[in-house]
KOLZA-687769 format. One record per residue (C-alpha): x, y, z. Coordinates in nm, 3 decimals, padded with zeros to 5 digits. Example, Ala and Ser with C-alpha at 12.3 -4.5 7.8 and 13.67 -1.06 7.14 Angstrom:
! KOLZA-687769
- 01.230,-00.450,00.780
- 01.367,-00.106,00.714
This chain:
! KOLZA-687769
- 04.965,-02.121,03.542
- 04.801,-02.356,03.748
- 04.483,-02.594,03.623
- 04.209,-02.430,03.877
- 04.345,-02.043,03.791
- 04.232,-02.160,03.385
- 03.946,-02.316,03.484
- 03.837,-01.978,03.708
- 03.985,-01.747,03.385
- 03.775,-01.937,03.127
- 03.495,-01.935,03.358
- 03.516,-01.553,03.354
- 03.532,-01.524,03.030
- 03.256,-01.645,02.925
- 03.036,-01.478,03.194
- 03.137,-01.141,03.024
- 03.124,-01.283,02.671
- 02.747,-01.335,02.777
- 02.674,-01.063,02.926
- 02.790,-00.843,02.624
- 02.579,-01.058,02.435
- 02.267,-00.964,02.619
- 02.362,-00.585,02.607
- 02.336,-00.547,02.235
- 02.070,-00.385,02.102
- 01.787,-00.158,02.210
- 01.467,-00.174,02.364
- 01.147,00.020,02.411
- 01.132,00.159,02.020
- 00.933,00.012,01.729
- 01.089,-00.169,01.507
- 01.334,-00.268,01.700
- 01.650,-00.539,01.579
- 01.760,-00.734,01.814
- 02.090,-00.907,01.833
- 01.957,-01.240,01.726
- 01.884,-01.103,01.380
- 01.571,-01.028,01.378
- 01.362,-00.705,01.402
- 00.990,-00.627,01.632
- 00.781,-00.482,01.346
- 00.453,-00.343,01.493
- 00.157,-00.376,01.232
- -00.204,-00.368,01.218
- -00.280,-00.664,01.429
- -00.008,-00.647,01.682
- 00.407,-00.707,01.665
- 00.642,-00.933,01.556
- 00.949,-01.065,01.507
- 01.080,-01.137,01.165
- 01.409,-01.195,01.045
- 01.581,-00.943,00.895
- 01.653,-01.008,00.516
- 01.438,-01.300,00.501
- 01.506,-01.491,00.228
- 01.195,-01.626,00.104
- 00.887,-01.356,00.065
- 00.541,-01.357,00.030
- 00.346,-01.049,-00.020
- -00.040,-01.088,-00.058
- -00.028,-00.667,-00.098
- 00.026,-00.533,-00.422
- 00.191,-00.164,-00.277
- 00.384,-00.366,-00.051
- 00.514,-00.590,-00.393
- 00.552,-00.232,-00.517
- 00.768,-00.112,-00.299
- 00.971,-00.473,-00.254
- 01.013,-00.395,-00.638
- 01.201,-00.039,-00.577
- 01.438,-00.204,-00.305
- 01.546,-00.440,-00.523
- 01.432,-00.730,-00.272
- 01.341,-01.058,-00.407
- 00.975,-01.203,-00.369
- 00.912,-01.554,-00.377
- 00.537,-01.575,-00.364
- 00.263,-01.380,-00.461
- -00.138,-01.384,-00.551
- -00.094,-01.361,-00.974
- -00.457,-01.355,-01.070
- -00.466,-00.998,-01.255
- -00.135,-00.828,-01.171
- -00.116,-00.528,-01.319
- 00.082,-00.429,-01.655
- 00.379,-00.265,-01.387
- 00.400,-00.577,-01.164
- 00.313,-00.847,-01.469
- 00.679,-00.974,-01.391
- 00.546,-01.145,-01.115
- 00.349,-01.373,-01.293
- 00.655,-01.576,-01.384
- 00.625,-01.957,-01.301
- 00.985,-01.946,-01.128
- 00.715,-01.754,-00.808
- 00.463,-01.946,-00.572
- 00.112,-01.816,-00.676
- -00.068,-01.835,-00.348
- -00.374,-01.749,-00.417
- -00.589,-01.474,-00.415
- -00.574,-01.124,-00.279
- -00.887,-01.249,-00.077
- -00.814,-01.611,-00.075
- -00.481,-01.746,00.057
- -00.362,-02.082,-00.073
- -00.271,-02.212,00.258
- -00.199,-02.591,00.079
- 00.090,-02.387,-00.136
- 00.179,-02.110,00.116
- 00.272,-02.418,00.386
- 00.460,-02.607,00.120
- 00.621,-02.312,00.012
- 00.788,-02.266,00.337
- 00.832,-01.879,00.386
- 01.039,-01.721,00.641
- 00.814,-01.419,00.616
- 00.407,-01.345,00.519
- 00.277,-00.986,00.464
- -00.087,-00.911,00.419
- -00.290,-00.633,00.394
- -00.684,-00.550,00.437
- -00.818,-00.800,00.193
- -00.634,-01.076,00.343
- -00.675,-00.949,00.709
- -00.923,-01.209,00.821
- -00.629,-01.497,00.677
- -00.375,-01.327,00.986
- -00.387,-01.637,01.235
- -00.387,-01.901,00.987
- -00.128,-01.804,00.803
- 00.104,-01.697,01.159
- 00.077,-02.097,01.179
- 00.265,-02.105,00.879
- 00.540,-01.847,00.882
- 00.589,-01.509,01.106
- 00.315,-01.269,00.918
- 00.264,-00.890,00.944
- -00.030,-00.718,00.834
- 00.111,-00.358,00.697
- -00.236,-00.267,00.581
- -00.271,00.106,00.511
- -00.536,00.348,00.711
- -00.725,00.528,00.527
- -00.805,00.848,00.754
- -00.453,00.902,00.715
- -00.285,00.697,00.436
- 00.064,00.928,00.423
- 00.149,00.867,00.774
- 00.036,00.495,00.720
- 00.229,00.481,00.405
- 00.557,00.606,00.589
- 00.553,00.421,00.862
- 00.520,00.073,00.595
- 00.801,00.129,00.408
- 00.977,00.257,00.690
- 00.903,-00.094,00.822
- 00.993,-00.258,00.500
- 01.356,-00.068,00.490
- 01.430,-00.160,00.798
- 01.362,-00.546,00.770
- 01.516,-00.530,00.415
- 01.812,-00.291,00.559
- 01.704,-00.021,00.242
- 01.637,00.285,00.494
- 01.871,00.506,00.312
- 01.644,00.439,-00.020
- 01.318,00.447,00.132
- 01.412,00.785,00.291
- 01.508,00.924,-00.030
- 01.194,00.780,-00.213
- 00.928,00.966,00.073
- 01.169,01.278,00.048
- 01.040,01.297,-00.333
- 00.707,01.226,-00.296
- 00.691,01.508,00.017
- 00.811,01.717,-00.220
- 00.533,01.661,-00.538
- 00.295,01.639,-00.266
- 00.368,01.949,-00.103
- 00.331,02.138,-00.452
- 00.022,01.969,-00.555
- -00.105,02.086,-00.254
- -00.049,02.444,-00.278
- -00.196,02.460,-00.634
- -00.466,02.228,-00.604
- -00.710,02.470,-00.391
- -00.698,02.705,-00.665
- -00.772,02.437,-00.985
- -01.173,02.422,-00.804
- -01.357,02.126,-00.663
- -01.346,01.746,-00.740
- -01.542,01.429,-00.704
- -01.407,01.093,-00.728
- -01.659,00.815,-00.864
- -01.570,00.434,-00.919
- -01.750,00.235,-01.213
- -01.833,-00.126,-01.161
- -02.079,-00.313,-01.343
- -02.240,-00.012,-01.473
- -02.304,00.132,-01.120
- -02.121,00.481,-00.961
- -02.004,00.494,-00.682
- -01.862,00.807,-00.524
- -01.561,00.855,-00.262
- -01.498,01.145,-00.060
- -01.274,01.240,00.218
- -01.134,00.979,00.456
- -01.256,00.702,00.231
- -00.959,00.442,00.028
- -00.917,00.747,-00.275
- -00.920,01.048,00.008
- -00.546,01.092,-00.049
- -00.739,01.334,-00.357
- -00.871,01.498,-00.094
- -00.697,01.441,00.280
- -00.352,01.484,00.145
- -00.345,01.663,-00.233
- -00.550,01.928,-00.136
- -00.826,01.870,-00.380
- -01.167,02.063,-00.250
- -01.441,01.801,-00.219
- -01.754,01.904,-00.492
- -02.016,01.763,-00.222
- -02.056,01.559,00.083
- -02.017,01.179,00.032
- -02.136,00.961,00.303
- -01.952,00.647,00.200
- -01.554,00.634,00.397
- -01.289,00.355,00.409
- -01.342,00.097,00.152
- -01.721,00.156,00.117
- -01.816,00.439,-00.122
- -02.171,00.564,-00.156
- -02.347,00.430,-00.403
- -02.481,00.771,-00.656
- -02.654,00.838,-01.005
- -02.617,01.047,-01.298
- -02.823,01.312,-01.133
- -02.570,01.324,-00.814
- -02.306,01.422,-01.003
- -02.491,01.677,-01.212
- -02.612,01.832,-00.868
- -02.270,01.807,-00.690
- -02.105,01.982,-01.052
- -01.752,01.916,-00.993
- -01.453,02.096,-01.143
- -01.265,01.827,-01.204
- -01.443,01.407,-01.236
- -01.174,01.151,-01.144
- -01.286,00.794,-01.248
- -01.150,00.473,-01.126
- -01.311,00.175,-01.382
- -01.338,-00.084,-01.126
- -01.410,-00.355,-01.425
- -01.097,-00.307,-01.612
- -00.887,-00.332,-01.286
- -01.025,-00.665,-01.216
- -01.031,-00.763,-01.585
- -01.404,-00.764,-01.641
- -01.416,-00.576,-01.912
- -01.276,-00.292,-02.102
- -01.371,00.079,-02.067
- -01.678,00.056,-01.934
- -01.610,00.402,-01.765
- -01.677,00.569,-02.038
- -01.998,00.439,-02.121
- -02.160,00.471,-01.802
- -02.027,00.818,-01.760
- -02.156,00.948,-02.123
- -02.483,01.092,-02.021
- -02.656,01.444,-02.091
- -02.617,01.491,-01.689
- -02.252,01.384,-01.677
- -02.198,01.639,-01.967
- -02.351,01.947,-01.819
- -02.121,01.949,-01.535
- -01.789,02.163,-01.542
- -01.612,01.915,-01.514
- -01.692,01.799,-01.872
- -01.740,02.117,-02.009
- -01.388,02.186,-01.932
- -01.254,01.849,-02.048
- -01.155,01.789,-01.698
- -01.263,01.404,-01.602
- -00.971,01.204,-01.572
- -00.976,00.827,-01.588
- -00.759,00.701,-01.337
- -00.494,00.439,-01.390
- -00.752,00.147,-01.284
- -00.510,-00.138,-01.131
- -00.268,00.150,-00.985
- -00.601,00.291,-00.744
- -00.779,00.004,-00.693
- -00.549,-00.258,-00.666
- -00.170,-00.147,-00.613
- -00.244,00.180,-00.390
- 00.046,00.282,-00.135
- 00.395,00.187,-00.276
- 00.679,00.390,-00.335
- 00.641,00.363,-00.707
- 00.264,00.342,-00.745
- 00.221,00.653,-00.479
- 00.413,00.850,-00.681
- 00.251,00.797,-00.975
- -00.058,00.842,-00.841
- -00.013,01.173,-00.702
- 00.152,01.276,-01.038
- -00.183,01.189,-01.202
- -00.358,01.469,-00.962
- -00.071,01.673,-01.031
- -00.148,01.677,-01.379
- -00.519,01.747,-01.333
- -00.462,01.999,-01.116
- -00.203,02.177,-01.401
- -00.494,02.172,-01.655
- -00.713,02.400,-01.477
């Protein structure tokens, strides 16, 4: 075989090998991987690439550390200031603390040296500072329609961490408790969400960061509430005596920020509070504080959160 005949072979060759190369993959979907190993995640403040199974993690979102925590997938960072009793594991000194939920450490977070950042509402505003650092994706959770939101997050986070199968499986369960707190939940009467902080109420209704009561479980709203997303309206004693709701569920702000210790109960134990049906009936729950306020949408904490409905709901 003559000299120029290899040369033209080899030449060939690795014109095909090439093109092969380029051919791999798809295009046009979200979330698409790519053949260089990494996948297009689109998030609240655009897309980007991020490799897939990155091996160094930080999560400024507490569902999003939730739901890391169900894959199995190691996180490397995280803010540990008041980590709730599920997540306290996280704490450990062996994990880069960086910062607040509000408040990156961007000294720690650079020296840290992620290959991936995820953020959420509270950290929002930190997006193109910490993009300097490391590829970051904001998988922050909308409240007019949090399931949706919530699927299409883990769905995100199974396909970077290659868990679809188990993410499937998880949402498959929750459809299903959903779906039956939902047909029962009409029936158990009206309800009224109120947050304690400081001694203040404040009351969410539909649409707002608690409608999945509401938007998703089914739960009749006692009243009107003009206060959506993460801004309730702010209400007294006599408001919830007027709106008389079945069924009072209480999120103590204080004790989910570590404050203080169940001040709930105290504001709420008023001659008004107790007239309502709600009380009359023993029907005010007290909501697991750090699960509503701080953890919200992860495979674990969703779950338990619409199990606490569920249980209201089977009281009635």
């Amino acid at each position: 075989m003559s000299k120029k005949y290899l040369l033209t072979f080899a030449a060939t060759a690795a014109v095909l090998a090439l093109t092969a190369c380029g051919q791999s993959g798809t295009v046009g979907a979200q979330d698409q991987e790519t053949a260089s190993g990494t996948v297009s995640i689109t998030h609240a403040q655009g897309t980007q690439d991020v490799p897939v199974n990155p091996k160094k993690v930080y999560t400024f979102d507490l569902g999003v550390l939730d739901t890391l925590d169900v894959l199995e997938v190691p996180v490397a960072g995280v803010p540990q200031a008041n980590l709730p009793e599920a997540l306290q594991e996280y704490a450990s000194k062996d994990l880069t603390n960086i910062g607040t939920m509000k408040e990156p450490d961007f000294e720690a977070i650079s020296a840290g040296a992620p290959d991936l950042i995820i953020i959420s509402g509270r950290t929002a505003g930190s997006y193109a500072e910490l993009s300097k650092i490391a590829p970051t994706i904001d998988l922050s959770v909308d409240a007019k329609s949090p399931i949706e939101s919530f699927k299409t997050v883990s769905a995100s986070l199974g396909k970077i961490f290659d868990k679809e199968a188990v993410v499937a499986e998880k949402i498959k369960a929750i459809d299903a408790k959903i779906a039956d707190t939902n047909t029962k939940a009409p029936a158990a009467g009206t309800g009224l969400i109120v947050l304690t902080s400081g001694g203040e109420l404040t009351a969410y209704g539909a649409g707002s960061r608690f409608g999945l009561i509401h938007d998703v479980l089914g739960v009749p709203t006692a009243t009107d509430v003009k206060g959506e997303g993460s801004h309730g309206e702010a209400i007294s004693h006599e408001f919830i005596a007027k709106a008389n709701p079945g069924s009072l569920y209480v999120i103590d702000r204080d004790v989910a920020t570590g404050e203080s210790a169940g001040a709930a109960k105290a504001v709420l134990d008023n001659p008004l509070v107790k007239g309502t049906d709600a009380a009359k009936n023993d029907r005010i729950t007290y909501l697991e504080p750090a699960s509503w306020y701080l953890v919200g949408y992860g495979l674990n904490n969703v779950d338990a959160m619409v199990g606490a409905i569920a249980g209201s709901v089977a009281k009635a």
